[in-house]
PyMOL Python script that loads the backbone (N, CA, C, O; Angstrom):
from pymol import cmd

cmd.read_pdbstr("""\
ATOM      1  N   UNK A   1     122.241  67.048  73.424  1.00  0.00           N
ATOM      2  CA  UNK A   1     122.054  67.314  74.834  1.00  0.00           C
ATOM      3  C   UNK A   1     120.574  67.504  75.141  1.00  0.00           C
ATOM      4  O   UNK A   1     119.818  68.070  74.351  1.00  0.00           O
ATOM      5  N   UNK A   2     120.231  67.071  76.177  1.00  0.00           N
ATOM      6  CA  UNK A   2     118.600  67.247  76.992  1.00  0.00           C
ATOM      7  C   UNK A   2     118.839  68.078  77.693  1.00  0.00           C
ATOM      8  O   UNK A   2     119.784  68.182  78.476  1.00  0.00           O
ATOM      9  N   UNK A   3     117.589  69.096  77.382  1.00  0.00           N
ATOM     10  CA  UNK A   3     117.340  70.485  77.983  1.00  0.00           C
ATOM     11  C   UNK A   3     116.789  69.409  79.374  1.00  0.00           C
ATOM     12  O   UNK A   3     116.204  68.334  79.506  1.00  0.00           O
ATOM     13  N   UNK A   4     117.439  70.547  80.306  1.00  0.00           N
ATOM     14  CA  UNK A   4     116.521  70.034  81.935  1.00  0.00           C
ATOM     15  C   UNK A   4     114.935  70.520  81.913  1.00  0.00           C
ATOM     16  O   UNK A   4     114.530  71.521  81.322  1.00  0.00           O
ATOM     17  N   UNK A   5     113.945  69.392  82.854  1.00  0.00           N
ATOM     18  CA  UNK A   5     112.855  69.639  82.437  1.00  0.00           C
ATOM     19  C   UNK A   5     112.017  70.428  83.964  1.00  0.00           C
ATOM     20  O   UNK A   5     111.990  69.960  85.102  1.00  0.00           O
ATOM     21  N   UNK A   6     111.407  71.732  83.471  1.00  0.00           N
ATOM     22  CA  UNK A   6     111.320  72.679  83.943  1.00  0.00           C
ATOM     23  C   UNK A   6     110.375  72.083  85.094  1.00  0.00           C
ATOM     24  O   UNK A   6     109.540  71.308  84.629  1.00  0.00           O
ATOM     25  N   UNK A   7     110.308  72.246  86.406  1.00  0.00           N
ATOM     26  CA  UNK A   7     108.973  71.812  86.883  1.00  0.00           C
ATOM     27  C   UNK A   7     107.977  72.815  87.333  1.00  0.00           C
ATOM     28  O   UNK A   7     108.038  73.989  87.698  1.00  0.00           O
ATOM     29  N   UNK A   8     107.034  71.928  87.176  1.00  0.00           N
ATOM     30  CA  UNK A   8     105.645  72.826  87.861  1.00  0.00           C
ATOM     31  C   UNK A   8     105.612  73.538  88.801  1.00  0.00           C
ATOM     32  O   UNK A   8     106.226  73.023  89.735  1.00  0.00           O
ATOM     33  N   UNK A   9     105.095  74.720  89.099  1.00  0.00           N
ATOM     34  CA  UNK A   9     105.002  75.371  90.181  1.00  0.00           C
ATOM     35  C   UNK A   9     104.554  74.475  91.236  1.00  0.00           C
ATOM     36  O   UNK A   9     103.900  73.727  90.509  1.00  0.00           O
ATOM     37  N   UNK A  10     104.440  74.086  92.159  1.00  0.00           N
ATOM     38  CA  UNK A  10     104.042  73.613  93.202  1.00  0.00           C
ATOM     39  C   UNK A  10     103.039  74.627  94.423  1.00  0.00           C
ATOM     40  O   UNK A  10     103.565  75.394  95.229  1.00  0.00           O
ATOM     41  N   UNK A  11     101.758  74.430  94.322  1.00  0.00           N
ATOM     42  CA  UNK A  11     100.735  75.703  94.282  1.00  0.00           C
ATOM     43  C   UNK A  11     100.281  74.681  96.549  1.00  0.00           C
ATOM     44  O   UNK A  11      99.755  75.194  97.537  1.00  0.00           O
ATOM     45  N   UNK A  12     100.789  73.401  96.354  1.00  0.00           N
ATOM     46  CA  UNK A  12     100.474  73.092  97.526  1.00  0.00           C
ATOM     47  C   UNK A  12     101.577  73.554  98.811  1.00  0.00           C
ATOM     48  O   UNK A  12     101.322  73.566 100.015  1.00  0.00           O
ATOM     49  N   UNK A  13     102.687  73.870  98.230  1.00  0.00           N
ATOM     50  CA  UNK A  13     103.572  73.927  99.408  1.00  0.00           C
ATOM     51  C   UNK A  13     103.291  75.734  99.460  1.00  0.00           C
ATOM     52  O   UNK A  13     103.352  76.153 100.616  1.00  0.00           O
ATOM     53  N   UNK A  14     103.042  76.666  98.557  1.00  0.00           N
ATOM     54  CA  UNK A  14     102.567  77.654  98.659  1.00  0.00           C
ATOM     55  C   UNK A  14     101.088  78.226  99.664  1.00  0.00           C
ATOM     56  O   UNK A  14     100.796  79.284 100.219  1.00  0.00           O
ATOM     57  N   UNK A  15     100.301  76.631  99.481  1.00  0.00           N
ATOM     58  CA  UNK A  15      99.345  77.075 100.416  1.00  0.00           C
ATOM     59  C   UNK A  15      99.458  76.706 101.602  1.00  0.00           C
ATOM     60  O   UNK A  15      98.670  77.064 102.478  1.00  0.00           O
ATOM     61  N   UNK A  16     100.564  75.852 101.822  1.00  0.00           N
ATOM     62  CA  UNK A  16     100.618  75.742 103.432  1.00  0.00           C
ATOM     63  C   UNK A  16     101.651  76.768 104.129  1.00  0.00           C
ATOM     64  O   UNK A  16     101.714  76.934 105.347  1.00  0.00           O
ATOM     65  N   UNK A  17     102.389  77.378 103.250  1.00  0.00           N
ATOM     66  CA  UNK A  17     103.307  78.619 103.585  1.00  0.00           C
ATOM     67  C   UNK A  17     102.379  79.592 103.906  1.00  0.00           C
ATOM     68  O   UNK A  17     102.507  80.087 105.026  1.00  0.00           O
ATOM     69  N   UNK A  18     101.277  80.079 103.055  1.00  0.00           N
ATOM     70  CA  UNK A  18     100.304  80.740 103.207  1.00  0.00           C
ATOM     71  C   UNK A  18      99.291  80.670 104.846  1.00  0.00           C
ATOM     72  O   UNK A  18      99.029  81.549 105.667  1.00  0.00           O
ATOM     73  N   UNK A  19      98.898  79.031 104.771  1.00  0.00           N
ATOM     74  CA  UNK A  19      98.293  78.975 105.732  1.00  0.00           C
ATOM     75  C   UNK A  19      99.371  78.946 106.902  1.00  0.00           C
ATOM     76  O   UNK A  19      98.612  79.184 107.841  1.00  0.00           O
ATOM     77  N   UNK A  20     100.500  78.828 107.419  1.00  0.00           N
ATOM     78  CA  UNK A  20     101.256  79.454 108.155  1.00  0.00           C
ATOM     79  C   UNK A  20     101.391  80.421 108.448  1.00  0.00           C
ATOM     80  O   UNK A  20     101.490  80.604 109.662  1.00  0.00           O
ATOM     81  N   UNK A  21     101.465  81.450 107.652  1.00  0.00           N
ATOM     82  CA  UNK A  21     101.523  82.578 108.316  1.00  0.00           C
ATOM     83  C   UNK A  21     100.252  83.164 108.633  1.00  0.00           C
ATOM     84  O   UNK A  21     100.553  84.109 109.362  1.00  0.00           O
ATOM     85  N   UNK A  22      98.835  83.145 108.487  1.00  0.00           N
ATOM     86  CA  UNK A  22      97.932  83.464 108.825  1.00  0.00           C
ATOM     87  C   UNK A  22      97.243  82.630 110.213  1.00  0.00           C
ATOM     88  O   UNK A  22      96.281  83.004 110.884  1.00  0.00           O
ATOM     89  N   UNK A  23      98.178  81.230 110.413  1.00  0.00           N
ATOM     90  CA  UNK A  23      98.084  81.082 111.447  1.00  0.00           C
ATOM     91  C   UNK A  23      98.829  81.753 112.805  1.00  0.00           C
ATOM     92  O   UNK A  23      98.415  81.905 113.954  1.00  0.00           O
ATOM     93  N   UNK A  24     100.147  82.095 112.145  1.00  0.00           N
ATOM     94  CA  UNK A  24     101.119  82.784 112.950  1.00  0.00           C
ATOM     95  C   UNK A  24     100.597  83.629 113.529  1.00  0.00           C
ATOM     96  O   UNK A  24     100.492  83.708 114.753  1.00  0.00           O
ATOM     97  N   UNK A  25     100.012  84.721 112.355  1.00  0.00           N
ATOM     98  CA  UNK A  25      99.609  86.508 112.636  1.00  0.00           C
ATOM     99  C   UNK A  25      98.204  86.192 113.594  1.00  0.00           C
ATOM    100  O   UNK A  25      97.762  87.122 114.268  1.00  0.00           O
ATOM    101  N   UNK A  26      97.565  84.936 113.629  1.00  0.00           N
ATOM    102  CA  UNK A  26      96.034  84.975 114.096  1.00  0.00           C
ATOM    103  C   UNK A  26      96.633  84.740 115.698  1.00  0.00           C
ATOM    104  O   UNK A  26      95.859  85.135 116.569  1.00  0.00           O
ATOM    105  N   UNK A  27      97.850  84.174 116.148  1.00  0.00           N
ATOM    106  CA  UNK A  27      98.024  83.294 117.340  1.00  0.00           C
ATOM    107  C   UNK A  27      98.782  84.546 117.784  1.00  0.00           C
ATOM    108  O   UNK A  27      98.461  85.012 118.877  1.00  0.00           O
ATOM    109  N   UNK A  28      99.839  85.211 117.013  1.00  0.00           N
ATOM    110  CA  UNK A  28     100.209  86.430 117.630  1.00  0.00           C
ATOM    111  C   UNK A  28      99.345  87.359 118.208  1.00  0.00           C
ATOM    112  O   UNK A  28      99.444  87.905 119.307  1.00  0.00           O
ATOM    113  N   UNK A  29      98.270  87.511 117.134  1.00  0.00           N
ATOM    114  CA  UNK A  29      97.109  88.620 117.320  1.00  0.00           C
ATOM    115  C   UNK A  29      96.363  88.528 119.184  1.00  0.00           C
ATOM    116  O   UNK A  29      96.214  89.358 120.081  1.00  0.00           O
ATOM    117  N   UNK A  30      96.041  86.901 119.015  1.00  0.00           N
ATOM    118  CA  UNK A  30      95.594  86.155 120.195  1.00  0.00           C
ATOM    119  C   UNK A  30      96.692  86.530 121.448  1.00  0.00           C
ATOM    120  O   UNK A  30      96.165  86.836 122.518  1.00  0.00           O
ATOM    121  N   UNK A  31      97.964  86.529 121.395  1.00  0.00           N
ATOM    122  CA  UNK A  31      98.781  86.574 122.301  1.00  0.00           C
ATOM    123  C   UNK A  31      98.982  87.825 122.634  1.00  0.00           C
ATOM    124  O   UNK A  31      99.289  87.914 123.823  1.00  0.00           O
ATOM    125  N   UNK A  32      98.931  89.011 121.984  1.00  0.00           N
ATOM    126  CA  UNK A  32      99.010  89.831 122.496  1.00  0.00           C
ATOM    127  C   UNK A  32      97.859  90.561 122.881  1.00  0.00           C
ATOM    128  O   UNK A  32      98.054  91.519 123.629  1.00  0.00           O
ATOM    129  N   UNK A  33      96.492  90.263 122.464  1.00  0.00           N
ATOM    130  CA  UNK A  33      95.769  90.622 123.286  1.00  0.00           C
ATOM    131  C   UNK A  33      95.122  89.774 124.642  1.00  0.00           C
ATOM    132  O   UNK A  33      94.223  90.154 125.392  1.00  0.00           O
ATOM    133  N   UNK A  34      95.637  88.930 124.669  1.00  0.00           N
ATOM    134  CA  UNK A  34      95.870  88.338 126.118  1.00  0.00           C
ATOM    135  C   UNK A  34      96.923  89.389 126.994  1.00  0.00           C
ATOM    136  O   UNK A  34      96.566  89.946 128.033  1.00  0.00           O
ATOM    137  N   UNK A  35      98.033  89.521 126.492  1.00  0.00           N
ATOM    138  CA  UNK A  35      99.057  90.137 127.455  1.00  0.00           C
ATOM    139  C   UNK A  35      98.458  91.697 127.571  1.00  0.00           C
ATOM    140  O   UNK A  35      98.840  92.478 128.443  1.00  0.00           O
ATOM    141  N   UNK A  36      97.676  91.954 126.774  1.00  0.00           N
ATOM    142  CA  UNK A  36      97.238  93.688 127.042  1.00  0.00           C
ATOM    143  C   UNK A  36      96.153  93.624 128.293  1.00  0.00           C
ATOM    144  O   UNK A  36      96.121  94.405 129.245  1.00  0.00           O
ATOM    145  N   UNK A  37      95.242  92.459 128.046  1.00  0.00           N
ATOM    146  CA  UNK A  37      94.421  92.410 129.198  1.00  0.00           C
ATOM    147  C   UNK A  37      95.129  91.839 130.650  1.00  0.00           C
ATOM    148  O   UNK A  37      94.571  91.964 131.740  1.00  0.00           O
ATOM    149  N   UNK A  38      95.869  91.479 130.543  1.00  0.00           N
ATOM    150  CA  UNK A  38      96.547  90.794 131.962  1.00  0.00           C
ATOM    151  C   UNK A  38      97.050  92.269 132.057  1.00  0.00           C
ATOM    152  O   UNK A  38      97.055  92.426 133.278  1.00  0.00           O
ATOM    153  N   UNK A  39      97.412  93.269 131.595  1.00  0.00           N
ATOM    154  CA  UNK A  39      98.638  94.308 131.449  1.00  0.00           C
ATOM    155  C   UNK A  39      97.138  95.042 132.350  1.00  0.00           C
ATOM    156  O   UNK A  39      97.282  95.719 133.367  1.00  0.00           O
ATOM    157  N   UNK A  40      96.139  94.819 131.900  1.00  0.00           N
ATOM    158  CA  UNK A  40      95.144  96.100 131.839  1.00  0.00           C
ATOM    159  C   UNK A  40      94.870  95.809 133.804  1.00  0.00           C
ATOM    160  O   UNK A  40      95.085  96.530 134.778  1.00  0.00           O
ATOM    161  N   UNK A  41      94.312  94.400 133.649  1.00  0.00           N
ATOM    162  CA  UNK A  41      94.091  93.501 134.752  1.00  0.00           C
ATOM    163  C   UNK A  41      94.971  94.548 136.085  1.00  0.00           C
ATOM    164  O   UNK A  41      94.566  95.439 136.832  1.00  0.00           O
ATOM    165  N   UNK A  42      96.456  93.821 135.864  1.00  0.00           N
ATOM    166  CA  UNK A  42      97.175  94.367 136.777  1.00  0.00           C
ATOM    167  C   UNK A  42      97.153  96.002 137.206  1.00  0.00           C
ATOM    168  O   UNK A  42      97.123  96.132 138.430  1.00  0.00           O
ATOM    169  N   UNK A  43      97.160  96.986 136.630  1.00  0.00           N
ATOM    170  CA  UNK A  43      96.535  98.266 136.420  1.00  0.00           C
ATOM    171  C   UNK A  43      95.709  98.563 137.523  1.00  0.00           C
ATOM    172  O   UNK A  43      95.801  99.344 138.470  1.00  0.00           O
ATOM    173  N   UNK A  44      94.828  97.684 137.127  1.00  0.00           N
ATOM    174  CA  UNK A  44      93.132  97.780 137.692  1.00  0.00           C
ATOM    175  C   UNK A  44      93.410  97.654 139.343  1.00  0.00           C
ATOM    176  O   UNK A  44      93.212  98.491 140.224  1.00  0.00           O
ATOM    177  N   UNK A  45      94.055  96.005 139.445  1.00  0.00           N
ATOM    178  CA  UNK A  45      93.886  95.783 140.818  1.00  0.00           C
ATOM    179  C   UNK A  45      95.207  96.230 141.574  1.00  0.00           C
ATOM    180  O   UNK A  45      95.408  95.926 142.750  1.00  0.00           O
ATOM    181  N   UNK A  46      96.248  97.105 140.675  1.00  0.00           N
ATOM    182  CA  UNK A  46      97.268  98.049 141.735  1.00  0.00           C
ATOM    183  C   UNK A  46      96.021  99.400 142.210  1.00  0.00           C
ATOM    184  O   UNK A  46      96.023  99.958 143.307  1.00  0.00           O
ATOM    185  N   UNK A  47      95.302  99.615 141.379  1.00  0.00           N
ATOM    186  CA  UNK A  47      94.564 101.139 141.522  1.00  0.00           C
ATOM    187  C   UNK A  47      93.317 100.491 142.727  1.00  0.00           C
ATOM    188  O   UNK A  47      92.968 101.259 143.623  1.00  0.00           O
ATOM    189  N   UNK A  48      92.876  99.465 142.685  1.00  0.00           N
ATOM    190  CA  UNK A  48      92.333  98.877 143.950  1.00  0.00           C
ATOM    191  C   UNK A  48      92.564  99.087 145.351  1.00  0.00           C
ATOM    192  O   UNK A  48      92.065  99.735 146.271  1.00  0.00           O
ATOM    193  N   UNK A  49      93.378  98.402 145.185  1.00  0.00           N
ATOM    194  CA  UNK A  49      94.480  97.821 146.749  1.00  0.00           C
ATOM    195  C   UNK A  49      94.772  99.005 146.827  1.00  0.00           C
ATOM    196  O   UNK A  49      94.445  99.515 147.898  1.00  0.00           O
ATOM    197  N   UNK A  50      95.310  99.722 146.046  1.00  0.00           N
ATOM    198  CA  UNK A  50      96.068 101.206 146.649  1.00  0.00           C
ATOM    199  C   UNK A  50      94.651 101.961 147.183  1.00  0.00           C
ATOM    200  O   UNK A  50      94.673 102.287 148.370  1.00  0.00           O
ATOM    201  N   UNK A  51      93.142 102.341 146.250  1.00  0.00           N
ATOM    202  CA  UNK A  51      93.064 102.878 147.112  1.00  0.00           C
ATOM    203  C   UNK A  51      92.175 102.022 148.715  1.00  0.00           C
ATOM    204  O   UNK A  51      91.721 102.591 149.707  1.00  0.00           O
ATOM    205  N   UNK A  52      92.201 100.873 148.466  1.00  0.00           N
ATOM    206  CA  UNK A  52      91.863  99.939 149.842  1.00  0.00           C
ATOM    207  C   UNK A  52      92.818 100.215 150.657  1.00  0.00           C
ATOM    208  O   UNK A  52      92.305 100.526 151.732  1.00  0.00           O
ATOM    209  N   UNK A  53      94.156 100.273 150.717  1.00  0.00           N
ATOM    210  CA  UNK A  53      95.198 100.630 151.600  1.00  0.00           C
ATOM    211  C   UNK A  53      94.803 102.074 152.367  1.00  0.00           C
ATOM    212  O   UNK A  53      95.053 102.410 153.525  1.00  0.00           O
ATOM    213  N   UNK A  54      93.987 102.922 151.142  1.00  0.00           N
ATOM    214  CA  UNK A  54      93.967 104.125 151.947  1.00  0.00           C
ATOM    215  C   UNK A  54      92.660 104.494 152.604  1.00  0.00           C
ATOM    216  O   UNK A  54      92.728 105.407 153.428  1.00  0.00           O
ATOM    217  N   UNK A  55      91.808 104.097 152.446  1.00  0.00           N
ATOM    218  CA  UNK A  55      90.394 104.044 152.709  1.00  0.00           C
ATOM    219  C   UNK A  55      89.427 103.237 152.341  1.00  0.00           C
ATOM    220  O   UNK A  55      88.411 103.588 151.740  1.00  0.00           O
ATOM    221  N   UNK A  56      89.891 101.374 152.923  1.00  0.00           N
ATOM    222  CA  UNK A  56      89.276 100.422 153.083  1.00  0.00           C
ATOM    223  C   UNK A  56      87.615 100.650 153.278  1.00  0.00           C
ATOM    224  O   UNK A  56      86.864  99.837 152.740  1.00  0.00           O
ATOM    225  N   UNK A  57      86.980 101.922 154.163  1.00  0.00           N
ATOM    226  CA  UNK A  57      85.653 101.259 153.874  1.00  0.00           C
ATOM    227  C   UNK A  57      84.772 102.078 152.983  1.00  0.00           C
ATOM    228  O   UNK A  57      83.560 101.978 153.176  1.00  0.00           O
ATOM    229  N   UNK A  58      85.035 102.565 152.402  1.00  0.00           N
ATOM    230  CA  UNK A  58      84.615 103.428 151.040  1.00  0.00           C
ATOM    231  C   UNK A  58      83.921 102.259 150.229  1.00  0.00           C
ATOM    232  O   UNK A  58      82.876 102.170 149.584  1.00  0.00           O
ATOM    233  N   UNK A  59      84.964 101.399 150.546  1.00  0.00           N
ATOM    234  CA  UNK A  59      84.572 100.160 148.813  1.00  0.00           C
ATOM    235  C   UNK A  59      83.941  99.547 149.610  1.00  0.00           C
ATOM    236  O   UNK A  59      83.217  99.094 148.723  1.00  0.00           O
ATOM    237  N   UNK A  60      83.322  98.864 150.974  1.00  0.00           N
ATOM    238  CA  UNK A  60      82.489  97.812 151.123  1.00  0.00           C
ATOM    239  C   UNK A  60      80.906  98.731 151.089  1.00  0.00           C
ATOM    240  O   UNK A  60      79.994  98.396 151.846  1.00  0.00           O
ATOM    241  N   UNK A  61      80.780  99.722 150.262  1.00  0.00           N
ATOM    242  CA  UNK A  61      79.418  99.929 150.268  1.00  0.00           C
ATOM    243  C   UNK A  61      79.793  99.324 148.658  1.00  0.00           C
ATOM    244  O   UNK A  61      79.110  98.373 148.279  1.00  0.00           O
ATOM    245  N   UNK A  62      80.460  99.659 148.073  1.00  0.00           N
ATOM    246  CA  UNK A  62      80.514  98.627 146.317  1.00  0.00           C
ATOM    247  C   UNK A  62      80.373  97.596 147.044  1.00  0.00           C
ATOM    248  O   UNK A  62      79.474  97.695 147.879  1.00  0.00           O
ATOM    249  N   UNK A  63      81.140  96.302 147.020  1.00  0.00           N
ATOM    250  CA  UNK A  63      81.133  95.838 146.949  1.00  0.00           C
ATOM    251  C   UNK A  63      79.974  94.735 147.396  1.00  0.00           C
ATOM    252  O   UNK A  63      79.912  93.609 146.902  1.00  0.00           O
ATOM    253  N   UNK A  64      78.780  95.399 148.732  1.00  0.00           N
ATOM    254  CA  UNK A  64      77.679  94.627 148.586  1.00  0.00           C
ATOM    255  C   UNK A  64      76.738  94.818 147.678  1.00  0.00           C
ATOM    256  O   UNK A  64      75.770  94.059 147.624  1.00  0.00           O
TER     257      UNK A  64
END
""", "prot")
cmd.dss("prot")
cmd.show_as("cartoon", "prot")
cmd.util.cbc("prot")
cmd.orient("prot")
């Protein structure tokens, strides 16, 4: 009988598993600090408008 013949590790499909997930974690990383700044964004311009709603000319000395 012939022993089955063992194969090589395969070190290329390891590095693209590799480079997958460091692309994953880099695009996640990217995505959620996009959504923190839109998060932050919105924040900003509710605390605006609110206080423009209440005393519109306060801010046109900022703003020139």
């Amino acid at each position: 009988m012939a022993r089955p013949v063992k194969e090589k590790f395969d070190v290329t499909r390891l590095r693209f598993v590799l480079l997958g997930l460091l692309v994953g974690l880099m695009s996640g990383t990217v995505v959620s600090a996009f959504r923190y700044c839109i998060e932050v964004g919105l924040r900003y311009s509710r605390l605006v408008y609110g206080h423009l709603r209440i005393a519109p000319f306060v801010w046109w000395q900022w703003a020139l």
